[in-house]
C-alpha positions as CSV (number, residue, x, y, z in Angstrom):
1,X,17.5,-33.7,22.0
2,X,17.0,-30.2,21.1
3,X,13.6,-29.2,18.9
4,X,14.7,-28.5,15.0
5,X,11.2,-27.0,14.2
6,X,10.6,-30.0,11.7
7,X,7.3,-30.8,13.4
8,X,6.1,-27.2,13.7
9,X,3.5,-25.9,12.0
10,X,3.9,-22.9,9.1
11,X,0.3,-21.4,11.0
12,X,2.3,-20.6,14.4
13,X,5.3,-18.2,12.5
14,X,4.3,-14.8,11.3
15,X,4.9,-14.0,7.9
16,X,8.1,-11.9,7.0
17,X,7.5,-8.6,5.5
18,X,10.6,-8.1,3.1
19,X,9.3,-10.5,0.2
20,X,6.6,-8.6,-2.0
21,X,5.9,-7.8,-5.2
22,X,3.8,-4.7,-7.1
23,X,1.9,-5.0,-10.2
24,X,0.1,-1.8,-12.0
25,X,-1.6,-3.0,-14.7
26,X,0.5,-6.4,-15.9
27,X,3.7,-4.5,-15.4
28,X,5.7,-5.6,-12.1
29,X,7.9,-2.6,-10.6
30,X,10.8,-3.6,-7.8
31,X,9.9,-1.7,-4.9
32,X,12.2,-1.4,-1.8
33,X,9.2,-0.2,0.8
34,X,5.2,0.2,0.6
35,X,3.5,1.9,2.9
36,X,-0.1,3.2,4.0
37,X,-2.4,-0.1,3.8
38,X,-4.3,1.4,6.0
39,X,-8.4,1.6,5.9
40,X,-10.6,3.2,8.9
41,X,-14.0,4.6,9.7
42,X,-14.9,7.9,10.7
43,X,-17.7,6.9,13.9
44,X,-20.7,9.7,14.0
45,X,-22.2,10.4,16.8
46,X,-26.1,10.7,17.5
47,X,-28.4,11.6,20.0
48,X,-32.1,11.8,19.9
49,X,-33.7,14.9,21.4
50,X,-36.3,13.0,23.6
51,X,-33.6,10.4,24.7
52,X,-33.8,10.0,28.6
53,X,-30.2,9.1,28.6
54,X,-27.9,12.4,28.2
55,X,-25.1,11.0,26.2
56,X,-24.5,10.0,22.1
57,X,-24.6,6.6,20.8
58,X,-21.9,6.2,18.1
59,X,-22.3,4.4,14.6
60,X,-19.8,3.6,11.9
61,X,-19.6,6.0,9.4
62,X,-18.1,7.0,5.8
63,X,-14.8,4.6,5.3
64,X,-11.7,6.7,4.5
65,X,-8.4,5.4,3.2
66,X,-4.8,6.3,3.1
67,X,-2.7,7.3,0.5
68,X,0.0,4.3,-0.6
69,X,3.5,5.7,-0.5
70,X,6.6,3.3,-2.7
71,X,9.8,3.7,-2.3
72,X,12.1,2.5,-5.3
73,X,15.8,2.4,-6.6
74,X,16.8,5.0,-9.2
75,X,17.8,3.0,-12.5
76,X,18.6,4.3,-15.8
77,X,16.5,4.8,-18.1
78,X,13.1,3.6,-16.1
79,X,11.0,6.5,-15.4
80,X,7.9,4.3,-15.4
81,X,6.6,6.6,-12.4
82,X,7.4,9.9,-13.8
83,X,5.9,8.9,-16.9
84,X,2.0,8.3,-15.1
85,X,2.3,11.6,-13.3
86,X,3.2,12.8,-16.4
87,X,0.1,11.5,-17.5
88,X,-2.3,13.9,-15.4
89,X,-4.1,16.7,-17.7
90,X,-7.1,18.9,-16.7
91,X,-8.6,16.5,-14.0
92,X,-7.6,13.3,-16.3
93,X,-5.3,10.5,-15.4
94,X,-4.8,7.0,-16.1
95,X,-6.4,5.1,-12.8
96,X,-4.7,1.6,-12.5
97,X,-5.5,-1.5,-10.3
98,X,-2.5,-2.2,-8.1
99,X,-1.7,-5.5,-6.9
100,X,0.6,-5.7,-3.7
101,X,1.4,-9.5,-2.7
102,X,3.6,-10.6,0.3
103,X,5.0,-13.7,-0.6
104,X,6.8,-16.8,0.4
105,X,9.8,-18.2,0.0
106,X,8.3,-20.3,-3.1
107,X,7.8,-16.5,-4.8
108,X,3.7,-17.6,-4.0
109,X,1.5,-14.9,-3.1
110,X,-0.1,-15.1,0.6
111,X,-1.8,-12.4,1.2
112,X,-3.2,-9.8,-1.6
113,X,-3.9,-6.3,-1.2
114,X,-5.6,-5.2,-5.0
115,X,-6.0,-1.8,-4.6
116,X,-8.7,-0.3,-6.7
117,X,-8.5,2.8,-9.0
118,X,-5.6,4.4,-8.3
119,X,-3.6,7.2,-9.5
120,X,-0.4,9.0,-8.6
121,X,-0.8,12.1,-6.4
122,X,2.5,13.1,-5.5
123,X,6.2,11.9,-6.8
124,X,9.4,12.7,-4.7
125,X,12.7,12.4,-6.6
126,X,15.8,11.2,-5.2
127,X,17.9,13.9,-2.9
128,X,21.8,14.6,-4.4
129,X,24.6,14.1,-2.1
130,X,28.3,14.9,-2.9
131,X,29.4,13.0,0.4
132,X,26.7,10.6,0.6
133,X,27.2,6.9,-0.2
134,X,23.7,6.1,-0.3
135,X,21.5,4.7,-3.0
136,X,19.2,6.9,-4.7
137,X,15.8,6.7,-4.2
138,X,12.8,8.0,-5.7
139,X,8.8,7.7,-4.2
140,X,5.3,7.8,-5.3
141,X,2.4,8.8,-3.3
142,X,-0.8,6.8,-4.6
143,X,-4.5,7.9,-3.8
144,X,-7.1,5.1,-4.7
145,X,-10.6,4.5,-3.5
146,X,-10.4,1.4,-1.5
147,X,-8.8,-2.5,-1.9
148,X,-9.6,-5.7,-0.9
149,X,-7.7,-8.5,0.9
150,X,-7.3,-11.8,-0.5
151,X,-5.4,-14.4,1.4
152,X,-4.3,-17.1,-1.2
């Protein structure tokens, strides 16, 4: 009798990556990709003078994050992205928290990435394509200064 995967447990199966949702502020945007969840620390490198040992110990330094590119569908009349890069005057802009949720097939989040602080740093518009059949897409490029994970 062949194995229907009834008696398998949800823990063994990765989770799929093409069910998420965004939230800035309590507004959710349909995004078709998200990118740069990435965090990492910059090691230094130290050696004392009177250290019999000629080599550098390393230590774990400043923490340094990514920016978060999104990738969305044009639609009429939704410029919601425009409109907060629109928002940047004299070294002033709106910061938002971001909330980026992967979730399962019951729309529940299962793991959380709330970014903190962020604000738009760069906004690509779609390209324009007399022979092209393609959808058109526009992107944001976010700079924040860190998130946290939250598995629910």
């Amino acid at each position: 009798m062949a194995d229907d995967g009834s008696a398998q447990t949800q823990a063994i199966w990765p989770l799929p990556k093409f069910h998420f949702q965004v939230k800035w502020d309590d507004t959710e945007l349909a995004f078709q990709e998200v990118s740069g969840l990435d965090i990492e620390t910059q090691p230094i490198e130290y050696r004392a003078g009177n250290n019999p040992v000629f080599s550098t110990i390393k230590m774990p330094g400043m923490i340094k994050t990514g920016n978060i590119t999104m990738k969305k569908g044009v639609f009429a009349k939704d410029n919601a992205i425009w409109d907060w890069f629109a928002e940047i005057k004299m070294n002033t802009i709106t910061r938002k928290a971001l909330t980026i949720s992967l979730l399962d097939e019951g729309q529940n989040p299962t793991m959380v990435w709330k970014v903190q602080n962020a604000f738009p740093v760069k906004v690509t518009g779609t390209d324009l394509k007399a022979e092209g059949n393609e959808v058109a897409v526009e992107s944001i490029e976010i700079a924040h200064e860190g998130f946290v994970i939250e598995n629910a």
